[in-house]
C-alpha positions in Angstrom: 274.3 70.4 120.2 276.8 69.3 122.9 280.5 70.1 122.8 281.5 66.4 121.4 279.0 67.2 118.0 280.8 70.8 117.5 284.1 69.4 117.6 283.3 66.3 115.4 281.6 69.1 113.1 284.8 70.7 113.2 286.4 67.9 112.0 284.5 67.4 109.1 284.8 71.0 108.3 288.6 69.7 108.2 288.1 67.3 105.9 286.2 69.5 103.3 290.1 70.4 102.3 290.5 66.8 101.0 288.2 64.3 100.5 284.6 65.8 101.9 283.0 62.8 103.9 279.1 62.1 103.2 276.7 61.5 106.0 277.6 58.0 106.3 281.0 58.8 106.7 280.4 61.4 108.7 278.3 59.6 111.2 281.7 57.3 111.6 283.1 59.9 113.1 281.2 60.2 115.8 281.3 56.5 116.6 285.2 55.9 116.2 286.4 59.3 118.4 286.4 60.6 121.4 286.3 64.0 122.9 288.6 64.7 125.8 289.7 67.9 127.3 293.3 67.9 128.8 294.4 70.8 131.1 298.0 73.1 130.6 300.7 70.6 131.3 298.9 67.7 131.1 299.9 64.5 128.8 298.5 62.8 126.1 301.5 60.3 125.6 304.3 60.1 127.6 307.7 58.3 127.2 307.6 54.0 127.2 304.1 54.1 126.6 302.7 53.0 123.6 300.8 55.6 121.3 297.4 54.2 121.3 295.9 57.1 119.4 296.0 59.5 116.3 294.5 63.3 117.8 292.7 66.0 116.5 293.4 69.3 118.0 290.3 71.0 118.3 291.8 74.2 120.4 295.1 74.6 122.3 298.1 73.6 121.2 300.4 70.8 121.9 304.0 70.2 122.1 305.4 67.1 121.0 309.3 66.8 122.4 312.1 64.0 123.7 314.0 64.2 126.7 317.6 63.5 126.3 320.0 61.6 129.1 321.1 64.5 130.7 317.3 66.1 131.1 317.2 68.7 128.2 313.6 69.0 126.3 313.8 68.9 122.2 310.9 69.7 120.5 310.1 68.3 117.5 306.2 69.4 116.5 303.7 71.8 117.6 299.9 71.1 116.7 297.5 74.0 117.4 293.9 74.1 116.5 292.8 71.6 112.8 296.1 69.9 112.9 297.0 66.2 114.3 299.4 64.9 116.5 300.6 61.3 117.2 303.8 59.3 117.5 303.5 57.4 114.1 305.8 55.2 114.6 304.7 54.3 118.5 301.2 54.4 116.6 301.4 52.1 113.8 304.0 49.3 115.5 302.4 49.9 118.5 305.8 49.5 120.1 306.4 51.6 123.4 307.3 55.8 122.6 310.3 57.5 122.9 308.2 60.4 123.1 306.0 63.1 125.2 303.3 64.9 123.7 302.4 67.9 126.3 299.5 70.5 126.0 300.8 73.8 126.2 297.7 75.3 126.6 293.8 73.8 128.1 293.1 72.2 125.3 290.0 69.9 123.7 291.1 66.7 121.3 289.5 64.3 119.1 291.1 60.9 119.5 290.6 57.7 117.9 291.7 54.4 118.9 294.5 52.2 115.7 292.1 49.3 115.7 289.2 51.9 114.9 291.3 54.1 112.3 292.0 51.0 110.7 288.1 49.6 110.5 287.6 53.3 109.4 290.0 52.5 106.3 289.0 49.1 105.5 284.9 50.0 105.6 285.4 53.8 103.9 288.4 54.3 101.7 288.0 58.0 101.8 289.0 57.5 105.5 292.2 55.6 103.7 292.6 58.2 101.3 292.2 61.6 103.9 294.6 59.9 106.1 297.4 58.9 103.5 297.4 62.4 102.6 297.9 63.4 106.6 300.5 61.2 107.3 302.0 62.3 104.3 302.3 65.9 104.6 303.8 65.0 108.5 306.5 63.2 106.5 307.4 66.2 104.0 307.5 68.3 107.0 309.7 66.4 109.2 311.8 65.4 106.0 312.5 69.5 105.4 313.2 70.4 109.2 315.9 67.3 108.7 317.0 68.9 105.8 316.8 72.9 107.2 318.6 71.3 110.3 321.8 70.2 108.2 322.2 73.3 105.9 320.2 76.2 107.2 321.6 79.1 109.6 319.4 79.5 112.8 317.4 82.3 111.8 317.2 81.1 108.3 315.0 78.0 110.5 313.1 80.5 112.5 311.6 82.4 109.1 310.5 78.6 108.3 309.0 78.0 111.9 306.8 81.5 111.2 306.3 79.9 108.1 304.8 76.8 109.4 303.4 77.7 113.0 302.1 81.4 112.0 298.9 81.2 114.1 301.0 79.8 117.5 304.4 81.3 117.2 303.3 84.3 119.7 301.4 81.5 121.9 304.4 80.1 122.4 307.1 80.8 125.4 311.2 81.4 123.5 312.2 78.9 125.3 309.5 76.4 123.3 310.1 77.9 120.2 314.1 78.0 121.3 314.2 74.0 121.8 312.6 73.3 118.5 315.3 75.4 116.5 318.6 73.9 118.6 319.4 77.4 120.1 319.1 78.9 123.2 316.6 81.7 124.3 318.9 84.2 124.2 320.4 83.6 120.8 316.4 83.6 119.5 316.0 87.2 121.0 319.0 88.2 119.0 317.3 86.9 115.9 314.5 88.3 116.9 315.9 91.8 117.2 318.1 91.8 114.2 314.8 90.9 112.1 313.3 93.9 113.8 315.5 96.2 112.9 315.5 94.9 109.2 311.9 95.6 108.5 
């Protein structure tokens, strides 16, 4: 079996936790996506381009941040391994990004193309269906780290990035994990301590 077949395998493993694809379905997959392997540092989308596709992390980890006028990184997502990441909103208007989305680590992705994603949920609904539960569960997390942003302390949002990222959080450099909570490295160590000495 080459290495495109194991990942698409892993894929469908994936979707076993929603809507379990038949062979069909299944052979779709390897039509519509591609495999690509993308080195440490290297880009999948990059700011005023358009998003042309949804990935699959098969292994690494990814980074998904903006770049504000005076240079600073702010991340807003980490994908590791059976998770996706994609601008939506680049994605589905395919309007140009605001975005980068940066491997941390070597990595290997599944990617598919909009106009195949959207064949995929025109000619199999389950593809519709799997999907709408994706996007959906991007939406409730984005909508909570809005919410933890407003009215949670700074380590208060570092117990929910554990929470959410437990199998990367000691892949990941401070000053990643800093960015994504709005505090500086230093400040994290402090947390980091003080929750030491607590337990």
């Amino acid at each position: 079996m080459n290495t495109e077949n194991t990942s698409v395998e892993q894929l469908i493993s994936y979707f076993k936790n929603y809507f379990p694809l038949n062979s069909k379905e299944r052979d779709e997959l390897l039509v519509h996506f591609t495999e690509r392997k993308i080195k440490r540092r290297g880009f999948i989308l990059q700011q005023g381009d358009v998003c042309r596709h949804f990935t699959f992390v098969v292994s690494g980890c990814f980074k998904m941040y903006a770049v504000d006028k005076n240079g600073k990184e702010h991340n807003i997502q980490f994908a590791a391994e059976n998770d996706w990441i994609t601008d939506l909103a680049s994605f589905y208007a395919e309007k140009p990004s605001q975005l980068y989305i940066e491997a941390i680590e070597p990595s290997v992705v599944l990617q598919i193309k909009h106009p195949d994603l959207l064949s995929l949920y025109i000619n199999h609904h389950k593809f519709d269906r799997n999907f709408r539960i994706i996007i959906e569960q991007k939406f409730i997390a984005l909508q909570n780290r809005v919410l933890q942003n407003i009215s949670s302390t700074a380590e208060e949002r570092y117990q929910s990035f554990l929470e959410q990222y437990p199998h990367i959080s000691n892949r990941l450099p401070n000053t990643q994990i800093a960015s994504y909570l709005g505090i500086t490295p230093e400040f994290l160590s402090k947390i980091r301590k003080d929750l030491t000495q607590r337990t």
